[in-house]
C-alpha positions as CSV (number, residue, x, y, z in Angstrom):
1,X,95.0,106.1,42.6
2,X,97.1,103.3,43.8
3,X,99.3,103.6,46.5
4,X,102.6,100.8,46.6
5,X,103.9,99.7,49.7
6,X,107.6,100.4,50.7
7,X,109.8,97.1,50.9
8,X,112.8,99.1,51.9
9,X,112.6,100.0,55.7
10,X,113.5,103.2,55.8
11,X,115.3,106.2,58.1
12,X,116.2,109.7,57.9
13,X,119.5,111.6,57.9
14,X,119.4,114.8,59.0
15,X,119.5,116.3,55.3
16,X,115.7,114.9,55.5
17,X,117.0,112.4,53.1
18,X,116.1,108.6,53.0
19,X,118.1,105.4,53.1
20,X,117.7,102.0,53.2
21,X,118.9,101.4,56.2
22,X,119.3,97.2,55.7
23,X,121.9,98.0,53.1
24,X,123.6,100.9,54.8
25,X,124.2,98.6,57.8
26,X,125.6,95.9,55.3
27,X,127.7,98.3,53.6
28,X,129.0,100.1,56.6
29,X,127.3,103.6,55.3
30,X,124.5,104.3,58.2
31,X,126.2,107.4,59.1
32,X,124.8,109.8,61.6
33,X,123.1,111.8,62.4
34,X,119.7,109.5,61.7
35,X,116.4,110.1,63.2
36,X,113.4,108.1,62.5
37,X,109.6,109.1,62.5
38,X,106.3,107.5,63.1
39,X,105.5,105.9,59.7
40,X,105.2,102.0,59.5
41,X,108.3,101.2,57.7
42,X,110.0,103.7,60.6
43,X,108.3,101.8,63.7
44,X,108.9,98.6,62.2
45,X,112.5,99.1,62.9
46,X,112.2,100.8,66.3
47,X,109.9,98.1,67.5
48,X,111.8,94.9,66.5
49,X,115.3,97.1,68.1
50,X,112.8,97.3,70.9
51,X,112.1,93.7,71.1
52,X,116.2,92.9,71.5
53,X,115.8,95.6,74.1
54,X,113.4,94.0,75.7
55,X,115.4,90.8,75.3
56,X,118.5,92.6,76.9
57,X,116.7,93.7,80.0
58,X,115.2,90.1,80.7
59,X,118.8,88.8,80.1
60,X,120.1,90.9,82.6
61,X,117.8,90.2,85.3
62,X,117.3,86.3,84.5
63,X,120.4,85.0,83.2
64,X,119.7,81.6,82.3
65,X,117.3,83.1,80.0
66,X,116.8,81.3,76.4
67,X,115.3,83.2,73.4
68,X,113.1,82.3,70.8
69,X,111.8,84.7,68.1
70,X,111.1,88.6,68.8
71,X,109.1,89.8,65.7
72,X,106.5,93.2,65.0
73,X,103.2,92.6,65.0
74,X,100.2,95.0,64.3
75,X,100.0,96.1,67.8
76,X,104.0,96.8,68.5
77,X,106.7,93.5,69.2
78,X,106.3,90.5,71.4
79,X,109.5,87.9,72.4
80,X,109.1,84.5,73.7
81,X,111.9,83.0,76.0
82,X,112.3,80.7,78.6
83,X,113.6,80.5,82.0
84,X,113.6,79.3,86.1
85,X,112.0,82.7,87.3
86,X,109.0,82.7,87.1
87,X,107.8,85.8,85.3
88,X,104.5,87.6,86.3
89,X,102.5,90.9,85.6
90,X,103.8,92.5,88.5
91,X,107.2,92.3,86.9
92,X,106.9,94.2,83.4
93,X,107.6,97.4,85.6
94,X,110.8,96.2,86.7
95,X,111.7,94.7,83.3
96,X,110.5,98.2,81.6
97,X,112.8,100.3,83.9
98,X,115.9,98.3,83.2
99,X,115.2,98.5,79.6
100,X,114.8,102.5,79.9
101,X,118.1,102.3,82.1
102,X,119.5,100.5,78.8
103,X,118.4,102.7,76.2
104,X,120.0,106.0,78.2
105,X,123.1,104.5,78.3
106,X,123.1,104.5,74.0
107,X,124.8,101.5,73.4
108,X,125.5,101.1,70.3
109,X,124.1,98.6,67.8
110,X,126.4,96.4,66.1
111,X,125.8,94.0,63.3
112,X,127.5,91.1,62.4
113,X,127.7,88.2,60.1
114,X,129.1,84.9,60.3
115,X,128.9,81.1,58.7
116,X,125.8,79.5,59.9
117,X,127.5,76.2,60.6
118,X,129.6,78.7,63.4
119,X,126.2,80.4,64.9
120,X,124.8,76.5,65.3
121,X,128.1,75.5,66.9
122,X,127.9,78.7,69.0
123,X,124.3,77.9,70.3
124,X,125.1,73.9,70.9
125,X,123.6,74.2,73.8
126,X,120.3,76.3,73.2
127,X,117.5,74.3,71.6
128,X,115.4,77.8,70.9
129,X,118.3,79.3,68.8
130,X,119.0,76.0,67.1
131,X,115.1,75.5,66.3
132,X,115.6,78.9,64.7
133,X,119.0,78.4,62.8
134,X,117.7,75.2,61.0
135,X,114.6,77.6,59.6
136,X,116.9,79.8,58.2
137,X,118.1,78.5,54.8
138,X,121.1,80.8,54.3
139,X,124.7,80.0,54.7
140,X,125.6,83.3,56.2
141,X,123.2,84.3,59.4
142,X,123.5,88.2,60.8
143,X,124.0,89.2,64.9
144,X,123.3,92.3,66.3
145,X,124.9,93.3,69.7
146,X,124.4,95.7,72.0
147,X,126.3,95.9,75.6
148,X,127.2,92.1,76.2
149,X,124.0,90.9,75.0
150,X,124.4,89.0,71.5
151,X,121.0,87.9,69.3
152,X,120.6,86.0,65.9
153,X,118.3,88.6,64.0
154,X,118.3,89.8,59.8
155,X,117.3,93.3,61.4
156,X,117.8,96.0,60.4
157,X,118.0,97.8,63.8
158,X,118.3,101.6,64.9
159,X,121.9,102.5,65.1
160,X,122.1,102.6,69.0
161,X,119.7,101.9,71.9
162,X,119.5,105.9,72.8
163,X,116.4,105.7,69.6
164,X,114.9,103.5,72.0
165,X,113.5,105.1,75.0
166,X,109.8,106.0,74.3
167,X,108.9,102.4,75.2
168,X,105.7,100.2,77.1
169,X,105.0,96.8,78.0
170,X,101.8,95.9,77.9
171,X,101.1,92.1,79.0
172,X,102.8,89.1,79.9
173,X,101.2,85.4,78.6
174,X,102.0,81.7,78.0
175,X,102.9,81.0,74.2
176,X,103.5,77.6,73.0
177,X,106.6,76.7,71.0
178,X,106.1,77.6,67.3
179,X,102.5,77.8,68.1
180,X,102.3,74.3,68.2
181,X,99.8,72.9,71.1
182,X,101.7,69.7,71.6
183,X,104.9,71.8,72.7
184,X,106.4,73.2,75.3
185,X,105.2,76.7,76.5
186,X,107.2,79.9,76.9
187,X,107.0,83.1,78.8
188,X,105.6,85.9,75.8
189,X,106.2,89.1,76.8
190,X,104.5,92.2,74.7
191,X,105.0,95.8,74.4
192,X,104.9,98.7,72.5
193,X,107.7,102.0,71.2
194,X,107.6,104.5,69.1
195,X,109.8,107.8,67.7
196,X,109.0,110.4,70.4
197,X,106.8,111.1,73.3
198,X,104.2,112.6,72.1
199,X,103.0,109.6,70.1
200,X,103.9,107.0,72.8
201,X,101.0,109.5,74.9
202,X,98.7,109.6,72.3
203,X,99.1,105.7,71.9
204,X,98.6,105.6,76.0
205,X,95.4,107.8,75.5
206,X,93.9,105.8,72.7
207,X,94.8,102.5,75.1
208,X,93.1,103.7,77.9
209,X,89.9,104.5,75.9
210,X,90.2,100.9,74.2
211,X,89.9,99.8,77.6
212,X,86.7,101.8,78.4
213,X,85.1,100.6,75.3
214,X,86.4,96.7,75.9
215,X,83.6,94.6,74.2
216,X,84.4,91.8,76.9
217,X,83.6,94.4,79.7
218,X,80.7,96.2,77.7
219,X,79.5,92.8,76.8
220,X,79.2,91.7,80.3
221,X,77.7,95.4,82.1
222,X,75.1,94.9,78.8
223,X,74.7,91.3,79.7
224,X,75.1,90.2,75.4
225,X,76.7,87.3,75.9
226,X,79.1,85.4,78.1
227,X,81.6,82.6,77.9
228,X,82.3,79.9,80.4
229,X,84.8,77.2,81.5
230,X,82.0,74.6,81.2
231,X,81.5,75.2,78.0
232,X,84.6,75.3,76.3
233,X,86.5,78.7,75.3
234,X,85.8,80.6,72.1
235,X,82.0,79.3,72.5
236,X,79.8,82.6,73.4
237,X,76.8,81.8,74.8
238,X,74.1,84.7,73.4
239,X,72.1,86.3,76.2
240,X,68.7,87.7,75.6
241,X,69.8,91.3,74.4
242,X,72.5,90.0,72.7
243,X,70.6,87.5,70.8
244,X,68.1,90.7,69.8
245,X,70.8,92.6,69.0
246,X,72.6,90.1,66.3
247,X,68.7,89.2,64.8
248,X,68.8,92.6,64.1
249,X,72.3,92.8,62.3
250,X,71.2,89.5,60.2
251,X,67.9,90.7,59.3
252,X,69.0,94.2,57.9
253,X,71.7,92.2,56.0
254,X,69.5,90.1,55.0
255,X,66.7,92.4,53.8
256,X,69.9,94.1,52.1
257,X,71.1,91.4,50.2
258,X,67.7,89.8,49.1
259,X,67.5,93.5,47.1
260,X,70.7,92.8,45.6
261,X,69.4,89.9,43.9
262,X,71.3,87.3,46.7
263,X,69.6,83.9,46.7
264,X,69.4,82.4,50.2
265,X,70.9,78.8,50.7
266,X,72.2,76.6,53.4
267,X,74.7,73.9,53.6
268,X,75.0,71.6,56.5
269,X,77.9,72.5,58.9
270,X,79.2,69.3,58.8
271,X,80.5,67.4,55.3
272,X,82.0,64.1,54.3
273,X,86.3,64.3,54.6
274,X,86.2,63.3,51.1
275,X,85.0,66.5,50.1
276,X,87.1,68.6,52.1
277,X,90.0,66.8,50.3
278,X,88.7,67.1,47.1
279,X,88.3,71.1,48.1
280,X,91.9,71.3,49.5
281,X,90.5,72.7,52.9
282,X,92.4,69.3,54.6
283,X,95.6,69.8,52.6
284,X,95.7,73.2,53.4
285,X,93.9,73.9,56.4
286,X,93.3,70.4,58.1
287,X,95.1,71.4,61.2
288,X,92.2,74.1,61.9
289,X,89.7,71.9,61.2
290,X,87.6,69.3,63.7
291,X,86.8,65.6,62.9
292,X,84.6,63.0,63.8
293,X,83.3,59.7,62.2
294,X,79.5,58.4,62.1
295,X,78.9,55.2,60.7
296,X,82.6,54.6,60.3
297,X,82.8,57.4,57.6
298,X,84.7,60.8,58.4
299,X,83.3,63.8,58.3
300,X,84.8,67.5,59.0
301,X,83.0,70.5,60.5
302,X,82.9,72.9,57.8
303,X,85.3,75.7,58.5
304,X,84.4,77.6,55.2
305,X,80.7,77.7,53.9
306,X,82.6,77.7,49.8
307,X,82.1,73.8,49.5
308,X,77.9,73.8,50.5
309,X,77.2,76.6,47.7
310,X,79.6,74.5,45.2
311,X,76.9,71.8,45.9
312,X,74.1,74.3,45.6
313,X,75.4,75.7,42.2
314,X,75.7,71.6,40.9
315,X,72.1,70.8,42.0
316,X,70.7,71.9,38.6
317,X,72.5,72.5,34.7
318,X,73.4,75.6,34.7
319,X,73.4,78.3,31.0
320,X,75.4,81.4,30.6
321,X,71.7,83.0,30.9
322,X,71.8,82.0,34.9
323,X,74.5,83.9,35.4
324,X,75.4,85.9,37.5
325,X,74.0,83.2,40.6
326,X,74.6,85.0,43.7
327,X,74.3,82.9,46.8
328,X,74.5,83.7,50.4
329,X,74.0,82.5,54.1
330,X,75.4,83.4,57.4
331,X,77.1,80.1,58.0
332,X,78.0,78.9,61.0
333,X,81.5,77.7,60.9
334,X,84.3,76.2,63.3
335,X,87.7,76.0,63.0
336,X,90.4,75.2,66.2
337,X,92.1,78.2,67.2
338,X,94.8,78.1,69.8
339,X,93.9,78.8,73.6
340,X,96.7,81.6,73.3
341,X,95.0,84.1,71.1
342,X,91.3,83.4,72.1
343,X,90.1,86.9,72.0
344,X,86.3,87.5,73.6
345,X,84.1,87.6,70.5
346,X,87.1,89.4,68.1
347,X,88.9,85.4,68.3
348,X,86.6,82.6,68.4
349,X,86.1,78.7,67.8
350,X,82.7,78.9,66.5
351,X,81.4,82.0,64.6
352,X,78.5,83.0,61.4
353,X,79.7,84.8,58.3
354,X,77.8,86.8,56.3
355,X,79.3,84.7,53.4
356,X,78.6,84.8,49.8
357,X,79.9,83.4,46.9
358,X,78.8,84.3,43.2
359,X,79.3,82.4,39.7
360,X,79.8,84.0,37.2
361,X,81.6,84.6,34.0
362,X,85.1,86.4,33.2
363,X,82.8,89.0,31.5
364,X,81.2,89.5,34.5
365,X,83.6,90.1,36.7
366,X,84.2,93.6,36.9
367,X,80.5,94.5,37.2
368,X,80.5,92.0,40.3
369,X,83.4,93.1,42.3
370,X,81.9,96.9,42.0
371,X,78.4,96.1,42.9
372,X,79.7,94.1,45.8
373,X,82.4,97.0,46.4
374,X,79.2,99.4,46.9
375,X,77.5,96.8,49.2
376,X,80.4,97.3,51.0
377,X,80.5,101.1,51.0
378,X,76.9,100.9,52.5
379,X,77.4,99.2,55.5
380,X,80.7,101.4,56.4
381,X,78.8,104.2,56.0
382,X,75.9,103.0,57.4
383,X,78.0,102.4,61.6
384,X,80.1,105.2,60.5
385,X,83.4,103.7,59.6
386,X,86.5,104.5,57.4
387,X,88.1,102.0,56.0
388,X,91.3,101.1,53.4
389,X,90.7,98.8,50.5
390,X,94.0,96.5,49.5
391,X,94.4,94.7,46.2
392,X,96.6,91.6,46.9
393,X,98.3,90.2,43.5
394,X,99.8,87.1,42.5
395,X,102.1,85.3,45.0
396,X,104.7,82.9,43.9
397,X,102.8,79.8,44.3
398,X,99.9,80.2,42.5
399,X,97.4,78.2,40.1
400,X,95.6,78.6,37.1
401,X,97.3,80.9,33.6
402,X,99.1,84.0,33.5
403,X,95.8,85.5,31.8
404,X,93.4,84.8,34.1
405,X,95.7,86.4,36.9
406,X,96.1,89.0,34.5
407,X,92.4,89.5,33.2
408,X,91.2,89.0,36.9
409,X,93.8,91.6,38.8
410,X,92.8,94.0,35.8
411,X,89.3,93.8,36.7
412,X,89.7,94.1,40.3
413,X,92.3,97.2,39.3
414,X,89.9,98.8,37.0
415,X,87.3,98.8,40.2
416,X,89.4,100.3,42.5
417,X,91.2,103.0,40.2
418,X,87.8,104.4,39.3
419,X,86.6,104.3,43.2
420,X,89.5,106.5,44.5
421,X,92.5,105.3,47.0
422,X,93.4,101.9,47.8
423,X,96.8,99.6,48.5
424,X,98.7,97.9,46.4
425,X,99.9,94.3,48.3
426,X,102.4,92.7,45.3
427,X,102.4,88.6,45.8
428,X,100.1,88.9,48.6
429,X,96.7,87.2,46.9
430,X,95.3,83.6,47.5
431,X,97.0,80.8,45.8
432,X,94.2,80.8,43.7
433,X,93.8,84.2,43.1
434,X,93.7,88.2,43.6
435,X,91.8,89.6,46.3
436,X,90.5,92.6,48.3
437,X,91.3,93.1,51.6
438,X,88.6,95.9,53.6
439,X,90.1,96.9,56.8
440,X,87.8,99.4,59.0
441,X,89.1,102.3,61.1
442,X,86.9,102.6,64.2
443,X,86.1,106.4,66.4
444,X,89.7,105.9,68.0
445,X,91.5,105.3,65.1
446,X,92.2,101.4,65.4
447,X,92.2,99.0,62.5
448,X,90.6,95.9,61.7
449,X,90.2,93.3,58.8
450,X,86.9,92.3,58.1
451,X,85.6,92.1,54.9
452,X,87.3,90.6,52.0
453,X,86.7,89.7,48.3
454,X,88.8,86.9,46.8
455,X,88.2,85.5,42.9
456,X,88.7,82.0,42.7
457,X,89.4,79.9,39.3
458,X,90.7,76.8,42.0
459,X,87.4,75.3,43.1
460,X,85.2,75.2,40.3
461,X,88.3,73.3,38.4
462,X,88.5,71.0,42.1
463,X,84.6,70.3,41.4
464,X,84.4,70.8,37.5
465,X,82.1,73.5,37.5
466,X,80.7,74.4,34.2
467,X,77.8,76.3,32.5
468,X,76.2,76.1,28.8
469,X,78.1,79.4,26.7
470,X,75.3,81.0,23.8
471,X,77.6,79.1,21.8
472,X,76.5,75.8,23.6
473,X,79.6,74.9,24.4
474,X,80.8,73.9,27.8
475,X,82.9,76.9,29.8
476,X,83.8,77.1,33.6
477,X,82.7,80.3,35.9
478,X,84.5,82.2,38.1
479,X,83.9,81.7,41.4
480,X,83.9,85.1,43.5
481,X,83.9,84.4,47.6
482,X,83.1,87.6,49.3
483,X,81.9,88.3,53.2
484,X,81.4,92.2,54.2
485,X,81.0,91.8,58.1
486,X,83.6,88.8,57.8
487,X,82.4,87.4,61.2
488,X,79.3,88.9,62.8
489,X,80.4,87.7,66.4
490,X,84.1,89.8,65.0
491,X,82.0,92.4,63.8
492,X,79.6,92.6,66.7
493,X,82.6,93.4,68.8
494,X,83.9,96.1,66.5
495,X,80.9,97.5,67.0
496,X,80.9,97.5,70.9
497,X,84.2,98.6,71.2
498,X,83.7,101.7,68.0
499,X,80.4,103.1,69.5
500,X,81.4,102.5,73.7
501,X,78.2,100.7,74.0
502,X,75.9,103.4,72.7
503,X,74.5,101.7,69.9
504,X,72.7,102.9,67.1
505,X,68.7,103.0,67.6
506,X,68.3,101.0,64.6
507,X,70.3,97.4,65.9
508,X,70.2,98.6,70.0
509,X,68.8,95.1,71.2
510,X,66.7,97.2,73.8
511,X,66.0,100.8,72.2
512,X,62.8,102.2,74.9
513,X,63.1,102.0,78.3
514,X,59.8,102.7,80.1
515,X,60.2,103.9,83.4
516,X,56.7,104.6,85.3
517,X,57.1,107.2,88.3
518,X,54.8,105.1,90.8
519,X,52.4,102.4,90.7
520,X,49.4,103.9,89.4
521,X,51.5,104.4,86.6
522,X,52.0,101.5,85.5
523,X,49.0,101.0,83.5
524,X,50.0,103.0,80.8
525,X,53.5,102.1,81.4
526,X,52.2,98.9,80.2
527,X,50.3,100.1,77.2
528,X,53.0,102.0,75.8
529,X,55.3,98.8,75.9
530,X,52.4,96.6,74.3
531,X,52.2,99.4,71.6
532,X,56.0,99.3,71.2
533,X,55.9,95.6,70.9
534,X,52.7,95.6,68.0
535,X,55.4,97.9,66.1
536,X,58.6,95.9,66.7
537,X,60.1,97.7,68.9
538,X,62.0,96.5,71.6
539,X,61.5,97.8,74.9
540,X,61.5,96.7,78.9
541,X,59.1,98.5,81.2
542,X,61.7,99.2,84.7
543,X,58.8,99.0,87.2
544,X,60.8,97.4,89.9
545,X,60.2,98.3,93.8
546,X,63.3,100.8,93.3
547,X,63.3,104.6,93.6
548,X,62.3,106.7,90.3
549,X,66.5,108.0,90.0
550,X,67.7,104.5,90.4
551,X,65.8,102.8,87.8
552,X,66.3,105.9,85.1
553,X,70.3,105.3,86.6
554,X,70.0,101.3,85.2
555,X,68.5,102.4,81.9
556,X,71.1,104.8,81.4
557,X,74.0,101.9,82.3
558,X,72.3,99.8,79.7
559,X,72.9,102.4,77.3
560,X,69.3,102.2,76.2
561,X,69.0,105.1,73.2
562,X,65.6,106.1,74.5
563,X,64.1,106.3,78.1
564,X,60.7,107.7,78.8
565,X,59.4,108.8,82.2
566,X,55.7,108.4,82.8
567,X,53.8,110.4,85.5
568,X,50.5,112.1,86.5
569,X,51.3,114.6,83.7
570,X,52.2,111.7,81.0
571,X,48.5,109.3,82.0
572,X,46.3,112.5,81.5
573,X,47.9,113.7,78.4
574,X,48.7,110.3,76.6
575,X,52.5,111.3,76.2
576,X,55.8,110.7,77.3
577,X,58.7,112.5,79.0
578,X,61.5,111.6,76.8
579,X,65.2,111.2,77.2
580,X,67.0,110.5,73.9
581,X,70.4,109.2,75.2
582,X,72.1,109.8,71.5
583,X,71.7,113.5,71.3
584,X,71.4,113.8,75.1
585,X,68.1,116.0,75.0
586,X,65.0,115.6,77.1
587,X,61.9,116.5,75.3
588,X,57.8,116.3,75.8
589,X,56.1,114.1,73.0
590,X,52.7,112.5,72.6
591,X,52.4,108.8,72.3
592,X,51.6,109.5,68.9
593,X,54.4,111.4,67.9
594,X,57.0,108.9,69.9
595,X,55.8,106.6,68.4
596,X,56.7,108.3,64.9
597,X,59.8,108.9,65.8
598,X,61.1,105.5,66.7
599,X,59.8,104.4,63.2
600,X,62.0,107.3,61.9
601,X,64.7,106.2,63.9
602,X,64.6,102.7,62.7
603,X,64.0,103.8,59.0
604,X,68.0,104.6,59.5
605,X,68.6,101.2,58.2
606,X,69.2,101.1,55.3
607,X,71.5,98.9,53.5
């Protein structure tokens, strides 16, 4: 069943009817009463009002203030502005209480419109709003006022400021201008709003638990990876465990798709520039890209792993009897994102992708996109997540015939009406065609885009791909680019965050702690780790000059699934005393038997 987005934004009256509330304020018909509720197209208006606000407040207590832009984004609304002050975290409570202060006093919200040439003659002397006015092709530009304060915006906004008082700032940060590097930098300010109370708490709740389960914090108390200043940001450096932990991730994907009748490859990660022109990746994409010239040739750091399994695909003459070819690697790729939204391992410069891309023909299609579609499945249900699929159409700009949009949409439609729910994004595909966006819910009920499946008619034209029809005549495949994980380093730290540390047995990059009571002990302390080892198990014997409580207390902080204690009892009876951390029971087993069930455990993977 397909579900369409709303491109209305939306509010109630209190008949429980809908309008639109763009075109009521341009008509002059909002009426009251309204209220509004906690769907998207609802908070999308409440949080951009919120951002003017915001705006308000900070023009109130810094009056040389100059504003930039104040949109939505996933996690609430964000405004960047200038000024003297200087602006720190200890601030955002003042700045909050004056916007509360604001909102009580229900000023109403006003919209206006006027000539454009006016609003540039009106801000003569602000180079923010000018920037913004000559973006805005229209001859008519909208204003929305509350109190004295005045702001360039399209809105549409909540009818006055009284809808605005469930409100949180979150953080304070430096943002360049127009996310441009080589400009000046601005004061961002962020926060959050919503309809009522009660889901502005439950929002807190969810933040403070976000916090708990931090994959930067998590990372650091599990000692996975780290990043340093000497290094460069968005470079982890992998620690022992977290280097175990991610071999373990690659080889069940691995395993997974070698039975899925994925070929390996590898391209080099870095390419001549002439092929990343030819690809379009410098056209389209140069500015994320990183450059250097050997032998007075350029070359680019590949940023995409598409162009290396073009090459494989054109190292031999391919029939219509090869197909499908299904290639994969996790690729190592780099592209240059900004200092600003550098992110722990969720944001970085240099990450792996569990990238594939198949060839295949139009014929084939369908079958591909559900095989990979049940791949897909798999792994959410293997970490325990739900997740939304979204099939993105045609956008505006776009290459290649009406009928191969239409034939390759229908294919990816036909998929998804026969697997159940998904969204419907019109003019949101590639340039170069339809796609499927995966975005996974994790245990607190937070989103994130990962996977993705995009079918491409673009490269193989770029590099003349062809293959030998039964017909021997010459036809070009279909090129079908598709990662599940998206990013392991990205998915890694989903996975952090999702399961608070406690990861499955299966992928926990220590999974036995052995923890002898004293030192004559230690012997078969030591045997049961050797055994462990023989079996590929990973597993660290604690026998440090530390009481018995405080080393079984480290284990536990490492969030190791099983511990097992071994005393006089455990040497005589070739056992263990074990503490399985996952259902939080403490049992008696023999070495035998533990043994067993750590192979059971690890037979979990399956993908």
């Amino acid at each position: 069943m397909q579900i369409d987005r709303k491109d209305g934004l939306i509010a109630y009256r209190s008949d429980e009817t809908l309008i639109d509330l763009a075109t009521a304020e341009a008509t002059g018909t909002t009426g009251e009463p309204i209220y509004f509720d906690n769907s998207p197209d609802a908070l999308s208006i409440i949080r951009h009002s919120a951002a003017h606000l915001m705006a308000q407040a900070i023009e109130q207590l810094y009056p040389d203030a100059q504003f930039f832009v104040g949109p939505v984004v996933e996690e609430g609304f964000y405004y960047d502005f200038k000024t003297s002050a200087h602006i720190g975290e200890e601030d955002l409570k003042t700045i909050e209480k004056t916007m509360k202060k604001l909102a009580a006093q229900d000023h109403p919200i006003v919209r206006s419109v006027c000539p454009k040439a006016d609003a540039l003659k009106r801000y003569e002397s602000d180079p923010l709003k000018q920037e913004v006015l000559q973006s805005i092709p229209d001859e008519q530009v909208s204003f929305y006022a509350q109190g004295e304060f005045k702001d360039l915006c399209r809105g549409p906004h909540v009818p006055s400021t009284r809808y605005l008082q469930n409100v949180k700032l979150t953080k304070i940060a430096g943002a360049f201008l127009g996310g441009d590097s080589r400009r000046e930098m601005l004061t961002r300010i962020y926060g959050n709003a919503f309809a009522d109370k009660e889901a502005l708490k439950n929002w807190q709740t969810q933040m403070a638990e976000a916090l708990k389960r931090d994959h930067r914090k998590l990372g650091n108390e599990l000692s996975l990876f780290k990043f340093t200043d000497e290094v460069g940001g968005g470079l982890p450096i992998w620690l022992p465990a977290g280097a175990r932990l991610r071999a373990k991730l690659e080889n069940l994907s691995f395993t997974a798709h070698r039975r899925r009748g994925y070929e390996p490859v590898r391209g080099p990660e870095i390419l001549r520039s002439d092929l990343w022109r030819k690809s379009g990746h410098i056209a389209n994409y140069g500015e994320n890209m990183y450059f250097t010239v050997v032998d007075e040739q350029e070359y680019g750091l590949k940023p995409m792993n598409c162009v290396g399994h073009i090459e494989v695909y054109q190292s031999a003459v391919r029939s219509f009897r090869d197909l499908p070819l299904r290639f994969f690697e996790f690729g190592t790729v780099h592209r240059h994102e900004l200092s600003g939204v550098l992110h722990g391992l969720l944001r970085v410069r240099e990450f792996t992708q569990d990238d594939a891309h198949i060839f295949c023909t139009e014929d084939q299609m369908e079958g591909e996109i559900e095989a990979i579609l049940a791949f897909i499945d798999r792994l959410m249900r293997l970490f325990e997540f739900e997740y939304t699929l979204t099939l993105s159409t045609r956008p505006e700009k776009a290459i290649g015939s009406e009928a191969f949009w239409d034939k390759a949409t229908d294919a990816i439609r036909s998929v998804l009406d026969r697997r159940g729910e998904y969204l419907l994004d019109e003019g949101g595909g590639a340039f170069y065609g339809p796609k499927i966006d995966v975005k996974i819910t994790d245990a607190i009920g937070r989103k994130w885009q990962c996977g993705t499946v995009q079918v491409d008619l673009n490269l193989p034209a770029r590099f003349e791909l062809e293959y030998t029809t039964a017909e021997n005549s010459r036809e070009r495949p279909v090129m079908i680019h598709r990662a599940m994980m998206g990013s392991i380093e990205r998915f890694i730290a989903i996975l952090i965050e999702h399961y608070g540390g406690e990861l499955p047995f299966f992928i926990a990059p220590t999974q036995v702690a052995i923890v002898p009571v004293g030192e004559s002990h230690h012997d078969y302390a030591k045997e049961i780790k050797e055994i462990l080892t023989a079996n590929d198990f990973d597993a660290i014997l604690y026998d440090r000059n530390e009481s018995l409580p405080k080393r079984i207390r480290t284990a536990e902080k490492q969030r190791v699934p099983f511990i097992v204690v071994v005393g006089d009892e455990e040497v005589s009876s070739r056992s263990v005393a074990l503490r399985d951390r996952t259902n939080r029971t403490q049992s008696q087993l023999d070495l035998e038997g533990f043994i067993n069930l750590c192979k059971e455990k690890n037979s979990e993977a399956k993908l």
